[in-house]
TIVO-2410 file (N, C-alpha, C; in nm, 3 decimals):
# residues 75
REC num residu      c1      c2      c3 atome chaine
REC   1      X -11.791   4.465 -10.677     N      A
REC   1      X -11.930   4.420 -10.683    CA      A
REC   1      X -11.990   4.424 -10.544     C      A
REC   2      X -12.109   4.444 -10.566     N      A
REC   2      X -12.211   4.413 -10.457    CA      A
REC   2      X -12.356   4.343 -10.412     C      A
REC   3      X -12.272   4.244 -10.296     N      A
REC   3      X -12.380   4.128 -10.270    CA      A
REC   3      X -12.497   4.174 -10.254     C      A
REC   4      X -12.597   4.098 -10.315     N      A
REC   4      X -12.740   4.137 -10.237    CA      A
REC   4      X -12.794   3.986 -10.318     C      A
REC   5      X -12.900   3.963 -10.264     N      A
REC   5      X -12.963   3.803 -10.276    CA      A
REC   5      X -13.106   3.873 -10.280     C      A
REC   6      X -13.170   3.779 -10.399     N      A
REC   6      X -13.327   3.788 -10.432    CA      A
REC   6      X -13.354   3.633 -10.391     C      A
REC   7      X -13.518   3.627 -10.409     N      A
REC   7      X -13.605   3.490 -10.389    CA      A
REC   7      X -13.648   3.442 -10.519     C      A
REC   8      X -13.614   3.286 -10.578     N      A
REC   8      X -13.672   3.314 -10.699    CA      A
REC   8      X -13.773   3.179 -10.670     C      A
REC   9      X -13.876   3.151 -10.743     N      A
REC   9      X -13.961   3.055 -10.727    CA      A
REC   9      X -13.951   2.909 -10.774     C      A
REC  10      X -13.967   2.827 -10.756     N      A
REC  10      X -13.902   2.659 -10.797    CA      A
REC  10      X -13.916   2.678 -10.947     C      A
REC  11      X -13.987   2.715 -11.025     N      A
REC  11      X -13.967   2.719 -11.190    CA      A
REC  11      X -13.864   2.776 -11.215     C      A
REC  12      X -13.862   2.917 -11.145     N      A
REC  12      X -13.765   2.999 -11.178    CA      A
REC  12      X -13.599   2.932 -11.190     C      A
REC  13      X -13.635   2.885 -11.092     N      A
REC  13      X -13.463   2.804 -11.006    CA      A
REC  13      X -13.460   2.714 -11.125     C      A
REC  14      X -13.574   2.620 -11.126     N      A
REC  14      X -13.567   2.529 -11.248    CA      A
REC  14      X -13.457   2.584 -11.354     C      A
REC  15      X -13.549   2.678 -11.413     N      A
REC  15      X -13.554   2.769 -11.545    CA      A
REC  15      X -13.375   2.793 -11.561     C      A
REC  16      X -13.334   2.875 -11.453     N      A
REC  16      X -13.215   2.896 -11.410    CA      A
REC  16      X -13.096   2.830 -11.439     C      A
REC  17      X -13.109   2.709 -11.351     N      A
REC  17      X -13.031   2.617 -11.371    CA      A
REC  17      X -13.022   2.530 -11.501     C      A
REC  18      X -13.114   2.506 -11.571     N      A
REC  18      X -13.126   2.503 -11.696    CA      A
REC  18      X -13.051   2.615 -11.814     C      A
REC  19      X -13.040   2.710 -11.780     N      A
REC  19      X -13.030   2.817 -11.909    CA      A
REC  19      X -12.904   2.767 -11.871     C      A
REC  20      X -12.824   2.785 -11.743     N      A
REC  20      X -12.697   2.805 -11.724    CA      A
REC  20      X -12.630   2.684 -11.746     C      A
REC  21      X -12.687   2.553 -11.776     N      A
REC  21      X -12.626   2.443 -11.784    CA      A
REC  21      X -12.597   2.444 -11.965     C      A
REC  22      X -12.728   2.500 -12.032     N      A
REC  22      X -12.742   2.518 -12.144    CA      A
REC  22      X -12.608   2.672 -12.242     C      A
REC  23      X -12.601   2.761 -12.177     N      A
REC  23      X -12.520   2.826 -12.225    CA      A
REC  23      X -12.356   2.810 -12.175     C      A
REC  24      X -12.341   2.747 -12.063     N      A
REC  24      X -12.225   2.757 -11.991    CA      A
REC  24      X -12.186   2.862 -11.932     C      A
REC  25      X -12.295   2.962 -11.857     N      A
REC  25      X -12.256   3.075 -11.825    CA      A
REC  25      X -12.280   3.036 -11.681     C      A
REC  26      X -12.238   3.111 -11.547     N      A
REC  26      X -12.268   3.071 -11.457    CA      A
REC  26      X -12.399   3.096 -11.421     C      A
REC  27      X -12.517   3.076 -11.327     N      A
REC  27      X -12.632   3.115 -11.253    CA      A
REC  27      X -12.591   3.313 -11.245     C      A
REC  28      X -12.496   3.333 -11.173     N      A
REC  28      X -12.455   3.472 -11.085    CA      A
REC  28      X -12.444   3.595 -11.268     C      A
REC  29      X -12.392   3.538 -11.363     N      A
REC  29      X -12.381   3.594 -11.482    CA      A
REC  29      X -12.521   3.633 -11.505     C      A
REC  30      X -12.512   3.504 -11.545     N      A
REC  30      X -12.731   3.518 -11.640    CA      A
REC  30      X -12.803   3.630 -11.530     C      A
REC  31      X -12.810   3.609 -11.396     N      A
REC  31      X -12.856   3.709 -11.333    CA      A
REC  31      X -12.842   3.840 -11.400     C      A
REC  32      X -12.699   3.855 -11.379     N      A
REC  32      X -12.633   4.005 -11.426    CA      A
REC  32      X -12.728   4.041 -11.530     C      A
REC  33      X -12.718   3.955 -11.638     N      A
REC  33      X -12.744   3.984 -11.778    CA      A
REC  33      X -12.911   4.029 -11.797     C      A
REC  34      X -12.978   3.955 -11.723     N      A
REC  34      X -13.118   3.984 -11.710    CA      A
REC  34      X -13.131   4.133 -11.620     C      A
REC  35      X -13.061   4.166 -11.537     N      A
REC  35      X -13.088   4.260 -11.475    CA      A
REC  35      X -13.043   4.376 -11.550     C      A
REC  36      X -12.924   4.370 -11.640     N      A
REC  36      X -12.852   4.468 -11.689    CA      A
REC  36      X -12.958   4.520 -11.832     C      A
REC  37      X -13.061   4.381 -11.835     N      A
REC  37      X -13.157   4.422 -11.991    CA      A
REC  37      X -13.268   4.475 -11.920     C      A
REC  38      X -13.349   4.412 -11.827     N      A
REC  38      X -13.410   4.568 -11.754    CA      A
REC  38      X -13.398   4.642 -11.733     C      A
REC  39      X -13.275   4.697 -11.673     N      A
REC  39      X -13.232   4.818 -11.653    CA      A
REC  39      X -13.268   4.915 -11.764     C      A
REC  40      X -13.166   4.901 -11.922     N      A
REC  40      X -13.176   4.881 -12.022    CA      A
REC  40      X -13.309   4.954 -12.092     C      A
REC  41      X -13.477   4.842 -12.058     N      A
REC  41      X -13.538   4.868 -12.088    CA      A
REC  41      X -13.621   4.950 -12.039     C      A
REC  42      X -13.588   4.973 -11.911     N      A
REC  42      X -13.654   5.075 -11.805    CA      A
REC  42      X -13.642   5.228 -11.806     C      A
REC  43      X -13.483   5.197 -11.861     N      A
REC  43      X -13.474   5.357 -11.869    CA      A
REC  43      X -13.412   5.433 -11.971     C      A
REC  44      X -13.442   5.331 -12.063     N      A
REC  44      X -13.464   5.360 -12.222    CA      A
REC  44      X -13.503   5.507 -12.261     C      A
REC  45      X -13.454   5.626 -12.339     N      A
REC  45      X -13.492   5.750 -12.361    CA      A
REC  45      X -13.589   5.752 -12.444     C      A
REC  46      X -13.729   5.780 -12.401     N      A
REC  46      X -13.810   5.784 -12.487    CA      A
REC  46      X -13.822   5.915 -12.554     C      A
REC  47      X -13.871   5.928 -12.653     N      A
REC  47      X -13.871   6.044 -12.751    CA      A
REC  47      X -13.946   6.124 -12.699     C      A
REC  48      X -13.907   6.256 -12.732     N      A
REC  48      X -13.955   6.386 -12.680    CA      A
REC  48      X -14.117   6.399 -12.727     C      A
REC  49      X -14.153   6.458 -12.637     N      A
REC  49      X -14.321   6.520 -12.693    CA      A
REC  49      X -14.292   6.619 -12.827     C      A
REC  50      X -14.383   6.661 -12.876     N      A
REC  50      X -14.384   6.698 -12.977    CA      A
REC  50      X -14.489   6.858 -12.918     C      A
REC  51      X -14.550   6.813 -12.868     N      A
REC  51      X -14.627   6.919 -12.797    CA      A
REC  51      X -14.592   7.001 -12.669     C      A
REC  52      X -14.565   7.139 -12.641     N      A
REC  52      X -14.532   7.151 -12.522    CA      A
REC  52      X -14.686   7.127 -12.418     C      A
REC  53      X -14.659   7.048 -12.316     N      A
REC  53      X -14.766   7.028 -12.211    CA      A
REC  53      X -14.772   7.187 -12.108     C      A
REC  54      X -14.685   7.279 -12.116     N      A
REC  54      X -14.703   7.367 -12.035    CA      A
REC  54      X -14.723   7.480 -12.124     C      A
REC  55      X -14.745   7.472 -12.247     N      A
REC  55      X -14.796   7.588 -12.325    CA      A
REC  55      X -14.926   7.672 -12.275     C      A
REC  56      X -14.939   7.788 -12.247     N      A
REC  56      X -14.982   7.861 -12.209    CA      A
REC  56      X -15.114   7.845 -12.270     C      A
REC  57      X -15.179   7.847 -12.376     N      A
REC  57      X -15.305   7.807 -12.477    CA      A
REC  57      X -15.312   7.684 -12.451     C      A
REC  58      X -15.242   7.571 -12.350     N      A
REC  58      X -15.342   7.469 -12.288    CA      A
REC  58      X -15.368   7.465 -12.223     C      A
REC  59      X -15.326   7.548 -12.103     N      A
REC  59      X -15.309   7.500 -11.954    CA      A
REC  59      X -15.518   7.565 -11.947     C      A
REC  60      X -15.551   7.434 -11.824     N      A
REC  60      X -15.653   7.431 -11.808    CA      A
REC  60      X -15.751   7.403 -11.908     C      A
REC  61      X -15.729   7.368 -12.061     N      A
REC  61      X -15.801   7.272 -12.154    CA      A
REC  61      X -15.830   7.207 -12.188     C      A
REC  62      X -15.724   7.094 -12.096     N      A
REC  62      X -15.744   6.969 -12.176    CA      A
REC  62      X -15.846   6.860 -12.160     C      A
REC  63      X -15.934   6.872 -12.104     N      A
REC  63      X -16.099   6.825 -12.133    CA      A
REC  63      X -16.105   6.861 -12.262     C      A
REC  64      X -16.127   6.978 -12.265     N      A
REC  64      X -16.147   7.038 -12.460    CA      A
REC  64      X -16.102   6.979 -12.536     C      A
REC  65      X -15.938   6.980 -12.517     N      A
REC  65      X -15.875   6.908 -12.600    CA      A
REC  65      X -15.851   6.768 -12.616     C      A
REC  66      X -15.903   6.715 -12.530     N      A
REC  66      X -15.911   6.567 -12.580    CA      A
REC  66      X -16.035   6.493 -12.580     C      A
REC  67      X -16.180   6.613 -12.621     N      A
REC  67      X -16.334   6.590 -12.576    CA      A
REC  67      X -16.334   6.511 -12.718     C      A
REC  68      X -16.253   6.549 -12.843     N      A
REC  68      X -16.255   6.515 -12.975    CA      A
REC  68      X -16.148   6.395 -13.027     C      A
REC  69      X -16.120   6.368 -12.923     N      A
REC  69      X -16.012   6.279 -12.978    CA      A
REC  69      X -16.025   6.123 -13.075     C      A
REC  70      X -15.984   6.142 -13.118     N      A
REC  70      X -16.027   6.029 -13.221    CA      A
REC  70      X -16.167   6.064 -13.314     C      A
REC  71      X -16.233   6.187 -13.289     N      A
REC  71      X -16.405   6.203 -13.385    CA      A
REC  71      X -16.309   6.252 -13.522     C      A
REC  72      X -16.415   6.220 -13.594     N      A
REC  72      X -16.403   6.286 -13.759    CA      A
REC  72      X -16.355   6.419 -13.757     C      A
REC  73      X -16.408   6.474 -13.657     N      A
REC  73      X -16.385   6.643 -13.644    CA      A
REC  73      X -16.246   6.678 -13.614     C      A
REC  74      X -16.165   6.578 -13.552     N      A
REC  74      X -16.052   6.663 -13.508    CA      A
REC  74      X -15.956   6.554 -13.627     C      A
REC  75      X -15.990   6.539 -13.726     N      A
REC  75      X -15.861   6.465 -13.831    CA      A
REC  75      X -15.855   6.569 -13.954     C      A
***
């Protein structure tokens, strides 16, 4: 492992010391665990486009193509 130290704010610390008294996990864990679910959610694989963005019949259109977006005309 590797040390490194953040700042957290008096609620936070509150908050903290609370969860960890409440689950029995240590302070240094719950850290982990919160950091390991950002991580997590950060770099989550989001689903592919469906459209290629470098298709040749867009490049330089997309004013055009999104002048209609949402009108009656383009559904």
């Amino acid at each position: 492992m590797v040390k490194t130290s953040v700042y957290l704010d008096e609620e936070q610390k509150a908050r903290l010391d609370e969860a960890s008294a409440v689950s029995g996990l240590s302070q240094a864990s719950l850290i982990r665990q919160g950091i390991d679910q950002v991580i997590q959610d950060q770099l989550r694989v989001r689903p592919r486009m469906k459209a290629r963005a470098h298709a040749p019949e867009m490049v330089g259109r997309v004013e055009d193509l999104l002048d209609d977006l949402g009108s009656e005309a383009s559904a």
